[in-house]
C-alpha positions, 0 to 999 in steps of 0.5 A: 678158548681158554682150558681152566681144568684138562685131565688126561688119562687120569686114575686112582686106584684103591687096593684092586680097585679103580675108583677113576679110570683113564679119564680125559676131560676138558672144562673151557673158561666160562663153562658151567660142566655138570659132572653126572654120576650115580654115587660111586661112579668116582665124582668125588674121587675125580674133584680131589684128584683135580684140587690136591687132595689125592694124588693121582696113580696115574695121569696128569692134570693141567689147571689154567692150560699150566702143569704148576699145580701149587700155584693154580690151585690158588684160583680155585675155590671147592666145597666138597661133600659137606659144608667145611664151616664154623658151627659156633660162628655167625656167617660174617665171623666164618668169613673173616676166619677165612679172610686171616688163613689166607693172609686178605687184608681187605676185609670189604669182601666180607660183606661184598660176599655176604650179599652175592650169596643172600646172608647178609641179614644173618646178624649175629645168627650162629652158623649150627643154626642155619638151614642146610640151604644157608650153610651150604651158600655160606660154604660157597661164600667160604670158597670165594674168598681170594676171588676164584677164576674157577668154582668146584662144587660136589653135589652143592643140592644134596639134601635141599627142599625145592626152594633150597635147590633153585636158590642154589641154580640161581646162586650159581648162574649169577658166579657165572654170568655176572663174576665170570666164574667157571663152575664144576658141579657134580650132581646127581639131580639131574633135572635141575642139572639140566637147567645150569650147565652149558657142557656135561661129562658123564663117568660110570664106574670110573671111567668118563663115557661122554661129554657133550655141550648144552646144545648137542643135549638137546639134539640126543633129546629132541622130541619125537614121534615113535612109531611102532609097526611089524618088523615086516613092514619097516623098510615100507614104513621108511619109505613112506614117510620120507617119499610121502611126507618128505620126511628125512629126520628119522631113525629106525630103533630095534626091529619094529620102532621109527622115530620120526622128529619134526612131526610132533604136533602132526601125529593124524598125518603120519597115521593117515599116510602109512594106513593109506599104503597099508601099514598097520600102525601098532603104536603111535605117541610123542616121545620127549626125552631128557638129561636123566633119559639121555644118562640112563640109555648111556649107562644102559639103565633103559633105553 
């Protein structure tokens, strides 16, 4: 599969301070990459590493599996941090703005755009008296001028009401599917994050600590039984349950904690057969994590 945006030991450092930290990172053609990070964590510093606006102190970045940057950079559509619009301009005019800075004749795509991102009724209304839902899909619509293989959005949901947000998954999802627009998203939403991308990458404190598929997500985060028993009788407890319920897809967590998977909706069985051999059950509930759980246990947040 096709590599759109491949970094390797990429870093930056401001005075003492490394803001992005040997980051190797790889998003594939066709990928939605949700890129998760507390503010700080070196998100934005990253984006502008990767679309020209910083340079990099040390590493490479390679856009298209190619090392001409200037060129590749012409595929590439990015909104970053707040909405780089025309205040006094109505949405159609901030488009043809666009349209003439980069030289597009075929003004068409003007109102091909304006529908795909729902502001085709927008009139004569000003830009400065949109929502910020509005202003940031207009920013999107700005980006997608020149038709981009690769959209590069940096907390596109900060500051949106609930409408606001799934209005923008939705946007997103059909660049995807129906443009085949590769998406990088940076977002500390993460619940919503959830519900767009195909392939995550978690950075803390500069430096990238994991990345991981949609499906690999749900394995970290499958729904479990959590079994709490003394310290005393765990390896019992173990042995019970794989010989008795011939249950092999567990895992023991500290000193006194098992959980138990594909048992969830079977907590009175569980119960029932460690009481019958004796074992004390101090705790028993069903445990379903998420993207937001999986982040803080990496990060060290909570477990």
């Amino acid at each position: 599969m096709e590599t759109v945006l491949k970094t390797e030991g990429l870093s930056k450092q401001f005075g003492g301070k490394l803001a992005v930290n040997d980051v190797s990172m790889c998003v594939k053609k066709g990928d939605i990459y949700g890129l998760i990070g507390k503010n700080g964590a070196g998100k934005t510093t990253l984006i502008r590493m990767a679309v020209g606006l910083a340079s990099p102190s040390t590493g490479t970045i390679v856009l298209f599996d190619s090392e001409q940057l200037v060129e590749q950079r012409d595929k590439v559509g990015t909104v970053i941090e707040y909405p780089a619009i025309y205040p006094n301009m109505t949405a159609r005019d901030n488009l043809m703005t666009q349209c003439k800075l980069q030289n597009i004749k075929d003004v068409n795509v003007i109102t091909e755009i304006l529908e795909l991102v729902g502001l085709s009724d927008t009139g004569k209304k000003k830009a400065k008296n949109f929502s910020l839902g509005m202003k940031q899909r207009l920013a999107i619509a700005i980006s997608l001028v020149g038709n981009p293989e690769f959209l590069i959005l940096d907390e596109p949901t900060n500051g949106l009401d609930p409408e606001g947000i799934k209005e923008m998954r939705l946007l997103i999802q059909k660049l995807n599917r129906e443009r085949q627009i590769t998406v990088l998203i940076s977002s500390h939403i993460l619940g919503e994050l959830s519900k767009l991308a195909t392939r995550y990458g978690i950075i803390h404190s500069g430096k990238l600590i994991e990345e991981f598929t949609d499906e690999e997500l749900k394995e970290k985060c499958k729904t479990g039984i959590v079994i709490q028993v003394d310290k005393a009788d765990i390896e019992k407890c173990v042995v019970i349950l794989k010989e008795e319920l011939k249950a092999n897809n567990l895992e023991v967590k500290g000193e006194n904690e098992i959980h138990l998977y594909d048992f969830e909706e079977q907590t009175g069985l569980v119960n029932q057969a460690l009481a019958k051999n004796d074992i004390i059950v101090n705790a028993i509930s069903v445990e379903e994590s998420d993207l937001e759980d999986y982040f803080l246990s990496v990060i060290g947040g909570r477990k």
